[in-house]
C-alpha positions in Angstrom: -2.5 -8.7 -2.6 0.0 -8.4 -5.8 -0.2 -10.1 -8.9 -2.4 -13.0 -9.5 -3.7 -14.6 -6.7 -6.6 -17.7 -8.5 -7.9 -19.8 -5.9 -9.6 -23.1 -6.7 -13.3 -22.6 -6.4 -14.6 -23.1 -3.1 -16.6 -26.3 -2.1 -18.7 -25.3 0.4 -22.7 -25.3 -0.2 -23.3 -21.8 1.8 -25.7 -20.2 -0.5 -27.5 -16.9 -0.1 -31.3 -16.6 0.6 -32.3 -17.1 -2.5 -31.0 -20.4 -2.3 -27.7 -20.1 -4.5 -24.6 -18.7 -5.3 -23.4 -15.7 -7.5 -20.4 -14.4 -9.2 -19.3 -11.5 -8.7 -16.5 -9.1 -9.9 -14.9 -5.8 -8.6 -12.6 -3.6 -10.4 -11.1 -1.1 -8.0 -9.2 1.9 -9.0 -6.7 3.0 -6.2 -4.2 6.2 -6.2 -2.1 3.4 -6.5 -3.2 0.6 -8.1 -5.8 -1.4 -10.2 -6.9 -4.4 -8.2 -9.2 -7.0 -9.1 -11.5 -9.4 -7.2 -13.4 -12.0 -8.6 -15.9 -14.1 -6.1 -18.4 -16.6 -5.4 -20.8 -14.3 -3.2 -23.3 -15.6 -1.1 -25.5 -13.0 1.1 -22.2 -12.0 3.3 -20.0 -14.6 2.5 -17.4 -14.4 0.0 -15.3 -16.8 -1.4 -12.7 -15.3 -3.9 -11.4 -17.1 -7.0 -9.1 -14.2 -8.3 -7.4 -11.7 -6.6 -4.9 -9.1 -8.7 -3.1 -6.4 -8.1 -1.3 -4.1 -11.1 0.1 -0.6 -9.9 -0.1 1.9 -12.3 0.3 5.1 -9.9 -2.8 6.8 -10.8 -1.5 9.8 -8.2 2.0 10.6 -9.8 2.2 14.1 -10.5 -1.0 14.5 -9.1 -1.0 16.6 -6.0 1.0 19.2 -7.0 -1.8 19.9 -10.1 -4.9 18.4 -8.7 -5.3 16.5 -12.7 -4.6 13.3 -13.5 -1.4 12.4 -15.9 -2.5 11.0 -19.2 0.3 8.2 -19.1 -1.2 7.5 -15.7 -5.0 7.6 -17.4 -3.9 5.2 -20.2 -2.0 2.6 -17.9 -5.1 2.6 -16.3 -7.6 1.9 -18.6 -5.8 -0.8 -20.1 -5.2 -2.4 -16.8 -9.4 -2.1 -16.5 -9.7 -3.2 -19.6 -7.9 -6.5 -19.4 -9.2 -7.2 -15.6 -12.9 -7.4 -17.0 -11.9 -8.9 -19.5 -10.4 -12.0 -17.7 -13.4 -11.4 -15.0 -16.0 -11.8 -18.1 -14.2 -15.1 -19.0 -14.9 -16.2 -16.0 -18.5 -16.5 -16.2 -19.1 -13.2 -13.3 -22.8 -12.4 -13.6 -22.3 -8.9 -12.4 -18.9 -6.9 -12.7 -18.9 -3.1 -11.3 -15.7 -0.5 -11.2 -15.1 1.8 -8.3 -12.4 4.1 -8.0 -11.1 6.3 -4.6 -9.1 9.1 -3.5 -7.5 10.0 -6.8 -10.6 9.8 -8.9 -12.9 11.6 -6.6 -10.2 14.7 -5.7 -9.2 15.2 -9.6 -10.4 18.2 -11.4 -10.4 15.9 -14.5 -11.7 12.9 -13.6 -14.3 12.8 -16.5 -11.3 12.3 -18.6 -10.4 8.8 -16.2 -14.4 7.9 -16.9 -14.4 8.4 -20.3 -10.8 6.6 -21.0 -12.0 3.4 -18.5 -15.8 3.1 -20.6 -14.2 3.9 -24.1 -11.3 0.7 -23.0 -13.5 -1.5 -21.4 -17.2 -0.5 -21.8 -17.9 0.1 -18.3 -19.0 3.0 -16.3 -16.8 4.5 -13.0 -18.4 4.5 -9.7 -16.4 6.9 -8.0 -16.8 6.6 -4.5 -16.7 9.1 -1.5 -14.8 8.4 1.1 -17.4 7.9 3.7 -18.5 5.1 1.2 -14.8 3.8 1.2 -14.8 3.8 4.8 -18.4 2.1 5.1 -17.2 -0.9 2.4 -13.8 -1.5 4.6 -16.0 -1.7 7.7 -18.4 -4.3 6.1 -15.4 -6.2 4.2 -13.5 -6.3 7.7 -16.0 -7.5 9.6 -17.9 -9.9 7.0 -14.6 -12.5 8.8 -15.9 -14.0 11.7 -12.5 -13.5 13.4 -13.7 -10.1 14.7 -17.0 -10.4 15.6 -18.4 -9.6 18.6 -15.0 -7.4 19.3 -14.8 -3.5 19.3 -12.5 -2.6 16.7 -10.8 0.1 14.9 -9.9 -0.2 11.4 -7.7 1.8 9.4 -7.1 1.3 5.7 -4.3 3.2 4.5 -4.4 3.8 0.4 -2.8 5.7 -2.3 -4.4 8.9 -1.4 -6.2 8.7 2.2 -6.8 6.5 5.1 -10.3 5.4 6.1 -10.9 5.1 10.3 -13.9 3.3 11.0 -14.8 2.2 14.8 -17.4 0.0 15.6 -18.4 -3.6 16.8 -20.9 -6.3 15.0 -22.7 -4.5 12.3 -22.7 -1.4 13.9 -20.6 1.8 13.3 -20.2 4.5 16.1 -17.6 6.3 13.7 -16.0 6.8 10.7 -14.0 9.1 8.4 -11.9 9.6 5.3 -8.2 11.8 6.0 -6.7 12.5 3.2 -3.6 11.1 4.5 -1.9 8.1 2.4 1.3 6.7 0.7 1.6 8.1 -2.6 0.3 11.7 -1.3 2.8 11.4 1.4 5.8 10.2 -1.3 4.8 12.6 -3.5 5.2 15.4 -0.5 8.0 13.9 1.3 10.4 13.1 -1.8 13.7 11.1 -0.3 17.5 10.0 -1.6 18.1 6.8 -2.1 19.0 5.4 0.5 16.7 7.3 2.8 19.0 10.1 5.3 18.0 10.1 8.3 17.0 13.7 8.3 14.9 12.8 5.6 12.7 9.8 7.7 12.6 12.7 10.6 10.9 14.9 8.5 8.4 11.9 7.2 7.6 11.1 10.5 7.3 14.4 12.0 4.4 15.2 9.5 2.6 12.1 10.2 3.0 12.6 13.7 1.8 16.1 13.5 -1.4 15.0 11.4 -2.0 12.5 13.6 -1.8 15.1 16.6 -3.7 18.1 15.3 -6.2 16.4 12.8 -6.8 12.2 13.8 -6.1 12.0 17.6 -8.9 14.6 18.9 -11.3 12.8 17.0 -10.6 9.5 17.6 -9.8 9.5 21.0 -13.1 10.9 21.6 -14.7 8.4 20.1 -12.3 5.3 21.5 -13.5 6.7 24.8 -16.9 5.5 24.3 -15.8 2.0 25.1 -14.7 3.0 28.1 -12.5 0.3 29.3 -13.2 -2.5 27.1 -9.9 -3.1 24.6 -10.4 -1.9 21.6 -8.5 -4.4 18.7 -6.5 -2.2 16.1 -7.0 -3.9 12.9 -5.4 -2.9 9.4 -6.8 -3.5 5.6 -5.1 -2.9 2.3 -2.1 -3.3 1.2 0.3 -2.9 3.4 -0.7 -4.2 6.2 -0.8 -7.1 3.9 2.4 -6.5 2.9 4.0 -5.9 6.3 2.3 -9.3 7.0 4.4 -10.9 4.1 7.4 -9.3 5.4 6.8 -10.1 8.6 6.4 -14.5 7.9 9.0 -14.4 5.2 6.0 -15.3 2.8 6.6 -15.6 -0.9 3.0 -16.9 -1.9 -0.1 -15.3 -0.3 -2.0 -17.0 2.4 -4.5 -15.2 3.4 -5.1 -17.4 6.4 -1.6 -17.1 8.2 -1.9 -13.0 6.9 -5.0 -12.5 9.5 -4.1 -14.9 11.8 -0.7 -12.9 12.8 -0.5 -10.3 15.2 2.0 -8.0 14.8 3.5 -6.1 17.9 4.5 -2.6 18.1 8.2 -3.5 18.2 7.7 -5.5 15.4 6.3 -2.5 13.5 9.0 -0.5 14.8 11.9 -3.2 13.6 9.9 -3.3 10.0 10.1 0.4 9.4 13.9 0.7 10.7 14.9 -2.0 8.1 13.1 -0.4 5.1 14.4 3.3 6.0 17.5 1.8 6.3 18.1 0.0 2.3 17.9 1.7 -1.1 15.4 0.6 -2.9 17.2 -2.2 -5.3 17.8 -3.8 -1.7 14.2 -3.0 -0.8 12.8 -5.3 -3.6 14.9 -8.3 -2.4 12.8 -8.4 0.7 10.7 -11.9 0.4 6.9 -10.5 1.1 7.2 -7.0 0.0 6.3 -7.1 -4.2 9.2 -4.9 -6.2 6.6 -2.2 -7.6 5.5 -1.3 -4.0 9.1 -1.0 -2.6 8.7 2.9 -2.5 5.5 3.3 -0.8 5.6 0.9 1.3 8.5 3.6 2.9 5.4 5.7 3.8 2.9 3.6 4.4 4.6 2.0 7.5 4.8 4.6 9.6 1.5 5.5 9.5 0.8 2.7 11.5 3.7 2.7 13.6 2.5 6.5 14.7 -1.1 5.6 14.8 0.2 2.5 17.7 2.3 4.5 19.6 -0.2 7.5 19.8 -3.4 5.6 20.7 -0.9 3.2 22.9 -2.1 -0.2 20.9 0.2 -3.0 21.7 -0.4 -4.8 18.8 -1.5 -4.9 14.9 -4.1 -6.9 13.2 -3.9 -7.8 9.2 -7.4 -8.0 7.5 -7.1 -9.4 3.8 -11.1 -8.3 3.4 -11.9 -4.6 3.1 -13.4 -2.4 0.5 -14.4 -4.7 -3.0 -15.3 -7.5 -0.4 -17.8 -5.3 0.5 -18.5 -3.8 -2.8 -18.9 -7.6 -4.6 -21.4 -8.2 -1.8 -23.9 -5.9 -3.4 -25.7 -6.8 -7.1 -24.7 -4.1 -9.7 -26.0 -4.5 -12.9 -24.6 -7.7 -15.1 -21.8 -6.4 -17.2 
């Protein structure tokens, strides 16, 4: 979900149990990204009126020192900074920031508080990564398309991936790996174009997380279904992405995004094609937004590896995940 995104206020007349609607905000800090969300809430419905997206890599340079870069600390202040100020202009009764994997694994993340309040006069939530899981299992399934359906969800970030399985409201599992694009980048650094000997080594160490730290887990738990199909579904950005890429989509619709399934092969075709192109071809792709050309090099193959391992034939996009969740609940009106 890149760039702005306004959608013309919904005219529905759902309203919560108090007998009207509320609007909300979400500022979420990724290892990635700053993205925005702006919404008419309702108990569990949401109806959003903004969506942004402005990378500002948070996680350069990060892994290697465990602090975050004070370039990376300004860019994303600012970025905060000019979010709540356009959600404030919109009316939002209650505005709240979060921030993930970066944030919560720095050894300096007072200094991202203290830039964030000091830019924008708002305090940082950071969030653990059970809590990130928790949100993209409540965001997910707030969409009626998969209710009453066991799922698995995986959102792969910046700086981990969240695997949540459940069905309805109910959770049987979930956990945060700290296993995601930038981290992976940052680890994995390729030519441009790709070698081939460099995607080997990229998708021999997802592979081998995947074996030695996901698969005994999961599997465990996937076997509690026993032999009902469990639905893969992914949230975040690239499955939204790969979604783009996938219908040739230059706008964003978020109703043909979760409404596609995409195969395995497909997956398999999609990561090919992007290992294949240096990266000034790699921002020609219609779908795939130029500042997320590099990551999305990673990001892809976690899913391809997480399909063939667990032998799912096919991909589902969710649009919803963690600040649908997170707008859902009442913090205090900024």
């Amino acid at each position: 979900m890149e760039n702005a995104k306004p959608v013309s206020k919904p005219t529905s007349t759902a309203s919560s149990p108090s007998g009207h609607r509320v609007r909300r905000a979400v500022i979420d800090i990724g290892t990635n990204s700053v993205k925005l969300l702006v919404a008419e809430v309702s108990g569990n419905r949401v109806e959003p009126l903004v969506e942004r997206s402005e990378q500002t890599r948070l996680g350069r340079g990060f892994y290697e020192t465990r602090r975050l870069q004070p370039d990376a600390l300004a860019h994303t202040a600012r970025v905060v900074a000019e979010f709540a100020a356009q959600a404030r202009e919109l009316g939002t009764v209650a505005l709240r920031v979060i921030a993930t994997s970066a944030a919560r694994d720095a050894a300096n993340s007072a200094e991202l508080t203290a830039a964030v309040q000091k830019a924008s006069g708002l305090p940082v939530e950071i969030i653990s990564g059970e809590q990130e899981a928790d949100w993209a299992f409540r965001g997910v399934t707030s969409d009626p398309l998969f209710t009453g359906q066991p799922l698995l969800i995986v959102d792969v970030g910046g700086g981990s991936t969240e695997f949540i399985l459940g069905e309805g409201d109910r959770q049987r599992f979930r956990h945060s790996y700290p296993l995601g694009t930038v981290r992976l980048l940052e680890h994995l650094p390729h030519s441009d174009p790709p070698t081939h000997a460099e995607w080997a080594r990229c998708r021999a160490a997802v592979d081998g997380y995947i074996e030695q730290v996901v698969h005994p887990v999961v599997a465990s738990e996937l076997r509690s279904f026993a032999a009902r199909a469990v639905q893969l579904v992914g949230t975040g950005g690239t499955t939204s992405v790969m979604a783009r890429i996938e219908l040739n989509m230059t706008d964003f619709d978020r109703d043909r995004i979760e409404a596609l399934r995409l195969s395995r092969e497909q997956v398999r075709r999609q990561r090919e094609r992007l290992w294949s192109l240096p990266l000034a071809d790699r921002k020609k792709i219609v779908g795939l937004p130029a500042d997320r050309a590099d990551v999305i090099l990673t990001g892809v193959p976690i899913y391809e590896a997480l399909m063939e391992r667990f032998d799912f034939p096919e991909l589902r996009v969710s649009t919803r995940g963690v600040r649908f969740a997170a707008v859902m609940e009442a913090a205090g009106g900024n």
